[in-house]
Kinemage of the C-alpha trace (Angstrom):
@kinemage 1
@onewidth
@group {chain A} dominant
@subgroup {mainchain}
@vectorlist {calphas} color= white
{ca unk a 1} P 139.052 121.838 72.609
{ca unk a 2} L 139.566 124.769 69.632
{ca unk a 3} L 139.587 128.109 71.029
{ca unk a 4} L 136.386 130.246 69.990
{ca unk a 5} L 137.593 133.610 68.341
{ca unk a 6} L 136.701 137.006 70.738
{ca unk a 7} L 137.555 140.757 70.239
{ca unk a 8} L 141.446 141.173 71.161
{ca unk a 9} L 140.876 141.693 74.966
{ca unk a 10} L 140.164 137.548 74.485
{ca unk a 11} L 142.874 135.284 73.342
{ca unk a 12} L 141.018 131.931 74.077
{ca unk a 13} L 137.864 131.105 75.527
{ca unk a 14} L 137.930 127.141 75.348
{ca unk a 15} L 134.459 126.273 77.499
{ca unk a 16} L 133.395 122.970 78.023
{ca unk a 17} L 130.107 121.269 79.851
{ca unk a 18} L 129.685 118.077 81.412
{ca unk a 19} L 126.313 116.883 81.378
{ca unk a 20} L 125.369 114.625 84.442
{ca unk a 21} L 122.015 112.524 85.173
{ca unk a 22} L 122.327 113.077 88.997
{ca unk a 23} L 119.835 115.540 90.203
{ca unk a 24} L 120.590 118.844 91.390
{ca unk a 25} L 122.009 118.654 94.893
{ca unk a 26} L 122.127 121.544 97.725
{ca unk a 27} L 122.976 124.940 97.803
{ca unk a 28} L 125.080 127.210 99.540
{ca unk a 29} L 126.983 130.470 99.305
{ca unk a 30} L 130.628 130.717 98.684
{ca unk a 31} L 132.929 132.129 99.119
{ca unk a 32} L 131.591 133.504 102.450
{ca unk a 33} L 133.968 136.469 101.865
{ca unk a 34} L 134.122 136.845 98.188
{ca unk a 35} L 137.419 139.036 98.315
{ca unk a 36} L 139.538 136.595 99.975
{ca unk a 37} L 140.254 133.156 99.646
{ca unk a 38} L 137.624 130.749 100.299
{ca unk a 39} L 137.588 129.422 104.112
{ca unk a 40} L 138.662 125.681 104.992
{ca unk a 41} L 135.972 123.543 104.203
{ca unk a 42} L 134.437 125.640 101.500
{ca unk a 43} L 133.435 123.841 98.418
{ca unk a 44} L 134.737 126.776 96.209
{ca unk a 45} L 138.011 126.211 98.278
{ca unk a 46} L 138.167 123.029 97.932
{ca unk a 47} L 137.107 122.628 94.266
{ca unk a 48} L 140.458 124.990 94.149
{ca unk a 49} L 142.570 122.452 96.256
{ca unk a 50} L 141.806 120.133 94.152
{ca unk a 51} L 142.702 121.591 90.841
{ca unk a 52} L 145.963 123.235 92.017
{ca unk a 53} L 146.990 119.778 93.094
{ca unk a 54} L 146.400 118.295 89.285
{ca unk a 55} L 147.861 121.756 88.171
{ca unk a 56} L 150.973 120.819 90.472
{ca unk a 57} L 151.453 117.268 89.113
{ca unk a 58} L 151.400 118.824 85.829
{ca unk a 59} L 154.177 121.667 86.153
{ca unk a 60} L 151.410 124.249 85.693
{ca unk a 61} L 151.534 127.167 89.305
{ca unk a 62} L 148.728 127.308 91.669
{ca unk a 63} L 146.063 129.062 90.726
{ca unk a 64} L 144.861 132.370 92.390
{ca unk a 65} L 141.500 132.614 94.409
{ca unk a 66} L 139.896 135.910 92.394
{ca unk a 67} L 136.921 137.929 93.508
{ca unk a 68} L 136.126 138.655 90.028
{ca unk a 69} L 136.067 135.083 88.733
{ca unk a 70} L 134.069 133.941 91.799
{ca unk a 71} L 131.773 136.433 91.795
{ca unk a 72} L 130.804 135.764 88.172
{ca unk a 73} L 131.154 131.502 88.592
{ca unk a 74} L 128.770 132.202 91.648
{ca unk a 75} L 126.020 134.557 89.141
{ca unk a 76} L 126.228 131.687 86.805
{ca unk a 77} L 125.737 129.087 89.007
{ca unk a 78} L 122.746 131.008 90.619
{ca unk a 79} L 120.952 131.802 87.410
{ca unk a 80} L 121.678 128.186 86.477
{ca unk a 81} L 119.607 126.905 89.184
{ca unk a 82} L 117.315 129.705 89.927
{ca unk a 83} L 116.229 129.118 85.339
{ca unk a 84} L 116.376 125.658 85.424
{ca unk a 85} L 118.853 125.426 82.830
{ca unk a 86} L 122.957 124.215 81.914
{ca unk a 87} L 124.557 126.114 79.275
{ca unk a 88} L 127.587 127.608 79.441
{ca unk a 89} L 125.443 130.175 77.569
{ca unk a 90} L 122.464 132.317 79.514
{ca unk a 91} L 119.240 131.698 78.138
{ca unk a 92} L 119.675 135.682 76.336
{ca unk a 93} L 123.068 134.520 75.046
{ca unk a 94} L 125.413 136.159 78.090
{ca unk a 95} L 128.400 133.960 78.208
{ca unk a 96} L 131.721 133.704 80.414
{ca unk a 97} L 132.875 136.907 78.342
{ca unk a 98} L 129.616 138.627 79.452
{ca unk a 99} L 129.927 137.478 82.837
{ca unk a 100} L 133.534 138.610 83.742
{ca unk a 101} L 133.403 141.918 82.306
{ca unk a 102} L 130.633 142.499 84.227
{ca unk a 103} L 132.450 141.730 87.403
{ca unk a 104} L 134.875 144.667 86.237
{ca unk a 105} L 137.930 142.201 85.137
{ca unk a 106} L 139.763 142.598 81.769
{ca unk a 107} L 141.320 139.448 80.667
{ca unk a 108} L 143.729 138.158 78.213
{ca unk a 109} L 142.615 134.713 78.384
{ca unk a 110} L 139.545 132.766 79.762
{ca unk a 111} L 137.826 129.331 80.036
{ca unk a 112} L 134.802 128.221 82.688
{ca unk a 113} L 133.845 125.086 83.478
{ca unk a 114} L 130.435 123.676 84.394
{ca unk a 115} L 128.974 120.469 85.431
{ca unk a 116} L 125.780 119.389 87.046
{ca unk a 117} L 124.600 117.049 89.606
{ca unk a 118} L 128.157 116.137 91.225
{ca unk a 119} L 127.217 116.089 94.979
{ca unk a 120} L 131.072 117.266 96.420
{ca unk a 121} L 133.773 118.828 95.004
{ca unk a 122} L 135.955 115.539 94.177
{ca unk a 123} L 133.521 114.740 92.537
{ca unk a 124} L 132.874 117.623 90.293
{ca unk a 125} L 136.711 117.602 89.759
{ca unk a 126} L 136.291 114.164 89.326
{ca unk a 127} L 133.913 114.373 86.389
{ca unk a 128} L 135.969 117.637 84.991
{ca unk a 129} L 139.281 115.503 84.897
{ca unk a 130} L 138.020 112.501 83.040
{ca unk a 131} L 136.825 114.836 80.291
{ca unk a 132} L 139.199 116.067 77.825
{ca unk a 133} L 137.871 119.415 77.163
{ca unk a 134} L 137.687 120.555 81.045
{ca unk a 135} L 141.046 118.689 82.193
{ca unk a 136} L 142.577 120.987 79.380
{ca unk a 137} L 141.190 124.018 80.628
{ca unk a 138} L 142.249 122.460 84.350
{ca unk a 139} L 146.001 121.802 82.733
{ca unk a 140} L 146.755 125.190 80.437
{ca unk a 141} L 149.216 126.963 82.721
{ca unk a 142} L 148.344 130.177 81.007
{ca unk a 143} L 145.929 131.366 83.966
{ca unk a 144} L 146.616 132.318 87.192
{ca unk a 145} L 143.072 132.727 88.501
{ca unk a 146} L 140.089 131.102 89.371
{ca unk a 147} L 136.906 131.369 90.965
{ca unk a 148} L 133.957 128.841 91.719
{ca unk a 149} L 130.547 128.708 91.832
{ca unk a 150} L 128.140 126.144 93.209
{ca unk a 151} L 123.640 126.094 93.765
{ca unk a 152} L 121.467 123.750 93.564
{ca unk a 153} L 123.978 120.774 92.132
{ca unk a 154} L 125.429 123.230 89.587
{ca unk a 155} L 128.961 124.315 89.385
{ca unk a 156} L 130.648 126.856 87.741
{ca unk a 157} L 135.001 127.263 87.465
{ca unk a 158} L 136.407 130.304 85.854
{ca unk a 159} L 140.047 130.585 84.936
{ca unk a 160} L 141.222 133.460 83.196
{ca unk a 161} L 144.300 135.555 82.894
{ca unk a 162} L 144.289 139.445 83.641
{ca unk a 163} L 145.373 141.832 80.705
């Protein structure tokens, strides 16, 4: 995917959706402590297994588990479900920009990931690695962290990069 042009705090913001006919699944909070990593058995930390092991196989580092991102992958996930709607874009045009400033982190580069209706985490990653546009934003070793979001059969991934 082509990189959408931001103000110069933004290098790339490549974002990417993956539509899915499944309906929405359960909900639950994660992380259950949003400043640390995500406990065993946590979909957020497992969505993050997951993608640091394709990262891995791909030279790219381990990503980070990052308050920031989490915290704003969890608000988009929530008002996802909560407005009945899958955009990467809020129904009053916030977007992944919006949403990570407003969780107080400055970044150099970004990307989030959505998808809908993928009951576990394999097989949101799953859905995200067979499509070109989210395996990218999976692959691109420029970020180091990451944060995930899940409600109601929606989930959210945001990478990004810190200034």
């Amino acid at each position: 995917m082509k990189p959408i042009a931001f103000p110069a705090t933004v290098l790339a913001l490549p974002l990417a959706a993956c539509m899915a006919a499944v309906p929405p699944g359960e909900s639950g909070p994660l992380p259950a402590s949003p400043g640390a990593p995500a406990a065993q058995g946590d979909v957020g930390a497992e969505v993050l297994r997951l993608v640091n092991a394709d990262r891995g196989r791909h030279g790219c580092p381990a990503l980070q588990w990052d308050a920031a991102a989490a915290g704003a992958a969890q608000a988009h996930s929530d008002d996802m479900a909560r407005r009945n709607y899958f955009s990467h874009t809020s129904p009053e045009g916030r977007t992944a920009v919006d949403r990570l400033h407003a969780q107080g982190a400055n970044f150099r580069a970004l990307a989030e990931n959505i998808a809908m209706g993928q009951p576990t985490p394999a097989e949101a990653v799953r859905s995200w690695l067979g499509s070109a546009g989210h395996r990218e934003n999976i692959e691109n070793c420029v970020y180091t962290r990451s944060g995930v979001g899940y409600r109601d059969g929606r989930w959210t991934q945001v990478f990004y990069t810190p200034l």
